[in-house]
C-alpha positions, 0 to 999 in steps of 0.5 A: 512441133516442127511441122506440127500445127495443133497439138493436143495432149491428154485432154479431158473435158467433163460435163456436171449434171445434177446426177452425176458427172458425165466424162465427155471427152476421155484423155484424147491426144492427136496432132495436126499437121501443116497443110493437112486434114485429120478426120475425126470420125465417130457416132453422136454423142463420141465426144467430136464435137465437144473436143472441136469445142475445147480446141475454139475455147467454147466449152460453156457451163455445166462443161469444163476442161478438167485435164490437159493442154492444147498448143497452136504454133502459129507461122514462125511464133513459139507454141503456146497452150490455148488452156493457159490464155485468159478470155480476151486472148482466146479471143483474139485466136479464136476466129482470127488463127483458129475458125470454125464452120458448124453444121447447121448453117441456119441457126449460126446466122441471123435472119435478120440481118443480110449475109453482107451485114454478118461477113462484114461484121466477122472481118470487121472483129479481127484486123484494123481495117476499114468499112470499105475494106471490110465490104471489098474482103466480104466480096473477095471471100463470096467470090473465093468460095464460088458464091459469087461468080469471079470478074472475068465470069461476070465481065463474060456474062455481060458481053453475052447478055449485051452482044451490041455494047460488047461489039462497039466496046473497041471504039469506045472502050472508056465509057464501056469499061466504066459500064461494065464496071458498074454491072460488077458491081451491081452484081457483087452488091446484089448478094450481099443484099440478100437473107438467109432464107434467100439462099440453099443450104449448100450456099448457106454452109459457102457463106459460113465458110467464108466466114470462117476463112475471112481472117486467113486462119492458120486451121479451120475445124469443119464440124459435120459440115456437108451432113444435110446437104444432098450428095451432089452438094455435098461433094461441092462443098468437099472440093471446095474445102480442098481447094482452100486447103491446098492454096493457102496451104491451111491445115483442117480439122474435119468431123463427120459420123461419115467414114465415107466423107472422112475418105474424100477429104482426109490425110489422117483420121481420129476414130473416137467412141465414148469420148476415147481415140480408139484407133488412128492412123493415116486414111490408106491404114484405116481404111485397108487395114482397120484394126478396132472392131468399132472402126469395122462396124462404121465402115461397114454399116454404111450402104454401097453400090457394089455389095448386095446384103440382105440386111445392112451390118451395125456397130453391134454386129462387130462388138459388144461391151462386157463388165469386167469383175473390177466393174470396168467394161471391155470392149470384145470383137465379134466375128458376123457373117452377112448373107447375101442377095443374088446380084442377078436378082432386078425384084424379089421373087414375091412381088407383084409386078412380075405378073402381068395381069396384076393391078398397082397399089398406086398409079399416077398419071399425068400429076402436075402440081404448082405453087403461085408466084404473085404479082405485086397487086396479089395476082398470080403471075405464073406458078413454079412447077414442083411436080411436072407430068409425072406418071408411074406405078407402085405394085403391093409388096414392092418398094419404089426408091425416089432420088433427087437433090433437094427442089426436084420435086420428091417431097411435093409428090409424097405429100400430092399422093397422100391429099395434103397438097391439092394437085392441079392436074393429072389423076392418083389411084390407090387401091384401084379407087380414084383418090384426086379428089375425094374429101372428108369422110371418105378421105380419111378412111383411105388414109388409114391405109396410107401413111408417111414418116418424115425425117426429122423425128423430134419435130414430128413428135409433140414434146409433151405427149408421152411416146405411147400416147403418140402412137395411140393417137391414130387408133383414138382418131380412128376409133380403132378397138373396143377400149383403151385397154385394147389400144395400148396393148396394140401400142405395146406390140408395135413398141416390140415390133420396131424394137422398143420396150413397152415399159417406155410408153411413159417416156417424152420424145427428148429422152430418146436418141435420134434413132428410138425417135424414128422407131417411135415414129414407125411405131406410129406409122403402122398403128392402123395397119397400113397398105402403102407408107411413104419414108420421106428422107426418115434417115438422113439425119441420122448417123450411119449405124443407126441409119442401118438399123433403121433401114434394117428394120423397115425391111424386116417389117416387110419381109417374109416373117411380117407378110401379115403387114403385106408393106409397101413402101415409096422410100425417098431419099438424096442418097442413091447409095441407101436408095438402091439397097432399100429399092426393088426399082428406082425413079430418079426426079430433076425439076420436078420431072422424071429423069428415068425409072428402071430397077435398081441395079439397072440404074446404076450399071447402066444409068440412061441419063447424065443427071443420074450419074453424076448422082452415082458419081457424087457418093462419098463411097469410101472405096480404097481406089479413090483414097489412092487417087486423092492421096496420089494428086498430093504425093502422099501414098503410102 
């Protein structure tokens, strides 16, 4: 163990429900190196989160460690087997040598209390240091995750804010110092000061990293730590976390369902499946040479810019499981094939705006909407512009990709198009109708015709309603078909359509997975047989096999073989990557205006504006070249 940080041997945790035992974690062994990051990697549910867990010593009840041994070195000391420490001594590793960064930024801290408090209070638990101490650490460590801006940077604003002060400063540098001292410290308190929801996510997940670094811990495990961020905040946060590896010379542990992330950040990876490692090595083997058919499916299930495939491939197109006559199942490789689009096709052959003389489904001219700001009488101060004159056009049987980081703009729009915000101005036809203003009866005639699907799909979904009642539901409201009889047999036909069993109608939302929630979710989206659906972010939370069979679906129901539906499609998203594979054309949204609008394969060989390319720019793509130059910069190529 001699540059060997963490070393983890046959470790097997199990979770007791009260049916069965279910074996979470199966047996695993990996090493971590000093200074280095080991990417683990894997679907929901593959046991990387629970391993992470047993590492911290958070593995909590029904869950419990049945087999193996996990020994820290920390700098210079003996190794010892974090499984054999009592309570009180695991604690005092745990966030002190060990610390952690979860993935949901949100539910770790408490919005009752600032961010200052919950820093304070996490260095105030390790060293014997005092309340002021503690504030100064909590300040250094916002400043050393770039969260609040450093003393030069502050000193240079104030001299560009204060030109005349900065001018007389020569003669009266004392009291001016004093001056600029004060406004540094005014500006460093301002942030402690603040709330959870007073902070975007992106700055939210660099508070919990300061958290997790405030003690200078010897390994920091990062837990899908950039998943929910969009791409541009993401690779952020990705060189961030390089950076504070590299300087203080930390090793990381890094979990993702990402291969594409794993390759902007780690030296080696752990690719894990149904609680078992089923292969690792180094990022340049695993990438160029992989060697598990469950490896080939994660990296090839993820959309690129460079490839044009007609459908995306999953994790079942390279594998499946067959039992054994002992009753054990094996894993055997498959050999797909996948077809490929013409890349010098810009739309497909069939759609409508080819023709000239073809009217849109949708058009929108000059739509502006904006949210109030109030005074501190009640009175609306100004308004915030979340859609800004924004005009364009849908044609029937296209799909229109809209990209933006969060804030531009997108999801106000979507929901502007459909009547469930009211714009200020500007004007919206569907159908060759003007909608803008149209209300009650005749407003919700129309929205049979148009439908949405959001992105989190439990939060869509009542918990107590059976998942064939909710797809029932539009149909009951619309008064669609003669009987009960004849809605759920429609149910019936679309469970079959967005694959789905008809036999699960009696199911509840929580007994499906993440990616049957989104298909239910489908389902219901096309009850009324729709002209024009608008897919509001509906897979970014979900890994990125089942992220490709969504996606896979949703042009299914589109293509030629469900012309009967004659879809169109608004498909929104953070992710370029997954926007051009979907997209016939692609408008790209910043400040709640349009930054530009083309066909897909336009915008990315040649994107027309800056904003756009340092989206393109931001996409972990997972390419061997960039794994090259990651590596090359720390003198670790193979």
């Amino acid at each position: 163990m001699a540059d060997t940080v963490l070393d983890v041997r046959n470790l097997q945790v199990k979770f007791k429900t009260d049916e069965k035992e279910v074996l979470a974690v199966d047996g695993i062994s990996f090493q971590v190196k000093q200074g280095q990051t080991l990417g683990i990697v894997g679907e929901s549910g593959s046991g990387k989160s629970v391993t992470s867990l047993a590492v911290m010593g958070l593995v909590s009840t029904p869950g419990k460690i049945t087999q193996g041994e996990i020994y820290f070195k920390a700098d210079g000391a003996q190794p010892k087997d974090l499984l054999t420490l009592n309570q009180e001594q695991k604690r005092r590793f745990r966030g002190g040598q060990i610390s952690m960064i979860f993935q949901e930024p949100m539910s770790s801290l408490n919005p009752v209390y600032t961010i200052g408090f919950q820093l304070i209070e996490a260095i105030l638990q390790h060293p014997d240091i005092s309340q002021g101490e503690a504030r100064r650490q909590a300040i250094a460590r916002l400043q050393e995750v770039r969260l609040i801006p450093s003393d030069e940077e502050l000193k240079l604003e104030y001299e560009q804010e204060n030109p005349d002060r900065a001018v007389r400063s020569e003669r009266f540098s004392a009291s001016t110092d004093r001056v600029i001292s004060q406004y540094l410290n005014q500006r460093k308190q301002e942030m402690l000061k603040r709330y959870p929801h007073e902070l975007s996510g992106g700055q939210l997940q660099r508070v919990m990293i300061a958290m997790a670094i405030a003690c200078d811990p010897e390994i920091l495990i990062a837990d899908e730590p950039s998943t929910a961020l969009d791409v541009t905040v993401q690779a952020a946060i990705l060189d961030l976390l390089r950076e504070l590896r590299d300087q203080r010379g930390m090793s990381m542990i890094f979990i993702t369902h990402d291969l594409g992330v794993i390759a902007e950040i780690a030296d080696s990876v752990a690719v894990m499946y149904r609680g078992k490692i089923v292969e690792s090595g180094d990022v340049w083997q695993i990438f160029a040479n992989p060697k598990h058919p469950y490896t080939k499916g994660l990296l090839a299930c993820r959309p690129t810019l460079e490839k044009h495939l007609k459908y995306l491939p999953t994790v079942a197109d390279f594998m499946e499981e067959v039992k054994t006559e002992e009753g054990k199942v094996e894993i055997r490789e498959k050999s797909p094939t996948f077809e490929q689009e013409n890349g010098a096709k810009v739309q497909r052959d069939n759609l409508a705006i080819a023709d000239a003389s073809a009217s849109p489904l949708l058009a929108v001219e000059n739509l502006r909407v904006g949210f109030p700001v109030s005074n501190v009488f009640g009175k609306t101060k100004r308004y915030i512009m979340a859609v800004n004159n924004v005009s364009f056009e849908v044609y029937k049987g296209e799909t229109l990709g809209l990209v933006g980081e969060s804030g531009c703009g997108k999801s106000t729009l979507a929901r502007t198009l459909l009547r469930l915000i009211e714009p200020m101005e500007g004007k919206v036809t569907f159908d060759n109708e003007d909608i803008t203003h149209i209300k009650g009866k005749r407003l919700r005639q129309i929205r049979q015709d148009m439908q949405i699907i959001f992105q989190n799909p439990f939060s869509s979904l009542d918990p107590r309603m059976k998942i064939g009642d909710a797809v029932m539901e539009p149909l009951v409201i619309h008064k669609w078909g003669d009987n009960a009889k004849a809605r759920r047999d429609r149910a019936a036909d679309l469970f079959e359509r967005v694959g789905l069993k008809p036999d699960w109608m009696n199911r509840y939302p929580h007994e499906f997975s993440g990616g049957q929630r989104q298909r239910v979710c489908i389902a219901r989206a096309l009850a009324l047989k729709p002209k024009f659906i608008i897919c509001d972010e509906s897979v970014s939370a979900l890994d990125v096999s089942v992220q490709a069979q969504v996606l896979n679906l949703l042009k299914e129901l589109q293509s030629e073989l469900q012309s009967e539906l004659n879809l169109t499609y608004i498909f929104i998203s953070h992710d370029l990557s997954v926007v051009k594979f979907m997209s016939d054309r692609i408008m790209v949204m910043n400040k709640g205006k349009i930054e530009e609008i083309d066909a897909a394969q336009s915008i990315y060989r040649e994107p027309k504006t800056e904003y756009t390319r340092q989206l393109i720019e931001s996409i972990p793509t997972g390419s061997l070249d960039r794994i090259q130059q990651q590596q090359a910069g720390r003198g670790l190529i193979p």
